[in-house]
C-alpha positions in Angstrom: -4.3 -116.9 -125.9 -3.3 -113.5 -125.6 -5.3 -112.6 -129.0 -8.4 -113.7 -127.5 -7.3 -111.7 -123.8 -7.0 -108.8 -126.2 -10.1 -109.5 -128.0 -12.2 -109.4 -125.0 -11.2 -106.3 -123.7 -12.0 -104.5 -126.8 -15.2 -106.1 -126.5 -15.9 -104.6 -122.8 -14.8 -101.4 -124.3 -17.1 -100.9 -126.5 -20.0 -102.5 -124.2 -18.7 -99.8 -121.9 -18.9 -96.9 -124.4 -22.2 -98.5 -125.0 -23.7 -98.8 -121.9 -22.4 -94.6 -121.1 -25.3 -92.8 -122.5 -24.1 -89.6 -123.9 -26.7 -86.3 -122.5 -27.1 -84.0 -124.9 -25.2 -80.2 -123.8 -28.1 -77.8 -123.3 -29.5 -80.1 -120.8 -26.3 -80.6 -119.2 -26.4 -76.8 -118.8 -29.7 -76.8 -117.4 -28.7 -80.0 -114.6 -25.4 -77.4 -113.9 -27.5 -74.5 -113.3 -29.7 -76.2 -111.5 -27.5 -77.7 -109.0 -25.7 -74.0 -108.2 -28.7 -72.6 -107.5 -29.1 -75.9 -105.1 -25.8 -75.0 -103.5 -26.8 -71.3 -103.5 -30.0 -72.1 -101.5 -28.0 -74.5 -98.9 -25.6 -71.4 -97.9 -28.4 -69.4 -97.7 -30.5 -71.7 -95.5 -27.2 -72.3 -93.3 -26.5 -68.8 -92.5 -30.2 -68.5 -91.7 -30.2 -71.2 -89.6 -26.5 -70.0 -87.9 -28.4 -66.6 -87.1 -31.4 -68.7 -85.5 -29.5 -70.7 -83.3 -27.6 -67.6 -82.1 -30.7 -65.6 -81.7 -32.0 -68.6 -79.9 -29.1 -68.4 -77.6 -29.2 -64.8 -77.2 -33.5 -65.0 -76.2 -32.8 -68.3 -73.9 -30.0 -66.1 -72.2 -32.3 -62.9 -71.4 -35.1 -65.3 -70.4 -33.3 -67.0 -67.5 -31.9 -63.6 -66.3 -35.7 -62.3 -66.2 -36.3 -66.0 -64.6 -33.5 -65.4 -61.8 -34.6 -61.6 -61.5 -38.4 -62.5 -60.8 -37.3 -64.9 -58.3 -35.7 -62.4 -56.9 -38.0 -59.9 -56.8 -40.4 -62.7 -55.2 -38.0 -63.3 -52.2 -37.3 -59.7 -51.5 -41.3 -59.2 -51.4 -41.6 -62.0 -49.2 -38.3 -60.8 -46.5 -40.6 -57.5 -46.7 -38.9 -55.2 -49.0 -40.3 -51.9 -48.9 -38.4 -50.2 -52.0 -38.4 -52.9 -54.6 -36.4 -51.3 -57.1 -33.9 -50.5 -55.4 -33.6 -53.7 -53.1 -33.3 -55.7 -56.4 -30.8 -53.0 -57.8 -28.3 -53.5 -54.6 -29.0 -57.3 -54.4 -28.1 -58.1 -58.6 -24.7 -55.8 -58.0 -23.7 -58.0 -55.2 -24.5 -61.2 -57.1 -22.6 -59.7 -59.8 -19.4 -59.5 -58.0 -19.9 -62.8 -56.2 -21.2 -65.4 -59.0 -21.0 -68.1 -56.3 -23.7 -65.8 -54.1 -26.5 -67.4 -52.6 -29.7 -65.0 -53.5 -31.3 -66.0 -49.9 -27.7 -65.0 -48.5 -27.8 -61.8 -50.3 -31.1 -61.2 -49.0 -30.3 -61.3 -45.3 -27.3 -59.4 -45.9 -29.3 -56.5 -47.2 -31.5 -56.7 -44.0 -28.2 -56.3 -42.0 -26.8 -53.3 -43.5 -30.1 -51.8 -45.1 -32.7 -51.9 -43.1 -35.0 -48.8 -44.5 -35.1 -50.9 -47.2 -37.4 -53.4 -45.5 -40.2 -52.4 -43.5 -40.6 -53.7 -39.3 -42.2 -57.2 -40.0 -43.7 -56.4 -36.8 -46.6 -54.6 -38.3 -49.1 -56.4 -39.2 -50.9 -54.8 -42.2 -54.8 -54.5 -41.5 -57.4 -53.3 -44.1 -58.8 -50.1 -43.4 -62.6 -49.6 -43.7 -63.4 -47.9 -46.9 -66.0 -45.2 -47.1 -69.1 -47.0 -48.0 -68.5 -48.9 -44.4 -70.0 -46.9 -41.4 -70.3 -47.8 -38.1 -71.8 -49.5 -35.9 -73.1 -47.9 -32.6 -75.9 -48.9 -30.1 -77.5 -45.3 -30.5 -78.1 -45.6 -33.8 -79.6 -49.2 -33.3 -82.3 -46.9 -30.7 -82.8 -44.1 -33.4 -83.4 -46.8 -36.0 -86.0 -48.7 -33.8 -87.7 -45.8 -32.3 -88.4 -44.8 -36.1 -89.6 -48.2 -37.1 -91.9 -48.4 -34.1 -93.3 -44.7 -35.2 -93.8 -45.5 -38.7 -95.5 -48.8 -37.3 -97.8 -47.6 -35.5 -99.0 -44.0 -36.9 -99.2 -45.9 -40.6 -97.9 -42.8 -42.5 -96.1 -42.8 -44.9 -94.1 -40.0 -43.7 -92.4 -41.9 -40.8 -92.3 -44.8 -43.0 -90.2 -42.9 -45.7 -88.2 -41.6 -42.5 -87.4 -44.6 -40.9 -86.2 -45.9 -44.5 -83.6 -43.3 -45.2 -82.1 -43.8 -41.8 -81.8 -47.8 -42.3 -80.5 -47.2 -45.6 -77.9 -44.9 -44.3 -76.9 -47.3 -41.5 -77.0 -50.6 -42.6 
């Protein structure tokens, strides 16, 4: 029994070497050299994508500071800063030093202690006229008709080029 147990394993041994297929060296090499340049390329690609994703952290980090600084700017305009700049300048160093600070809070506090920096909310801005505007007075309405009535009734064409400059000068 034990000649045939000894028997079959030499058997499987050489099915074994057998069934190994032997490559021949050169294009063992070339499957070597090939996979280093594989690993090569992954440690490059890594560190690439490590300086991405900190570059990525870096942009999404200055993009909510502009975020929080253009709300900011928008509330200041709205409590009726007069000196941007500088309102926002004060209003980030005291959020600084308080990171639990409440930009609306901050705001108010500014009004209290600087108040040229906002203008009186009592004013109420108005448009002025601008220059092609003239205006309107009831002698000038009387200068206009009397001249339309001349050129009217005399037909010339005078009175008629008269009355036109002064309507297009008035109206």
């Amino acid at each position: 029994m034990e000649t045939q147990e000894i028997l079959s394993q030499e058997s499987v041994e050489t099915d074994q070497s057998e069934s190994v297929k032997l490559v021949p060296v050169a294009e063992s090499i070339r499957y070597r050299k090939r996979a280093q340049s594989a690993e090569k390329k992954i440690e490059t690609l890594t560190e690439q994508l490590a300086q991405a994703q900190e570059r990525t952290a870096e942009l999404s980090g200055q993009l909510s500071d502009i975020q929080a600084e253009q709300k900011l700017v928008h509330k200041l305009i709205s409590a009726g800063a007069v000196d941007i700049e500088s309102a926002v300048l004060l209003a980030k160093a005291r959020m600084k030093d308080d990171v639990d600070a409440d930009p609306d809070d901050v705001i108010e506090q500014l009004k209290k202690e600087k108040q040229f920096l906002f203008g009186g909310t009592d004013e109420i801005a108005t448009a002025a006229k601008t220059a092609g505007a003239k205006e309107r007075s009831t002698n000038v309405h009387t200068v206009l008709e009397r001249a339309a009535k001349k050129a009217a009734t005399t037909g010339n064409r005078t009175d008629l080029h008269e009355y036109l400059k002064l309507r297009r000068n008035y109206l």
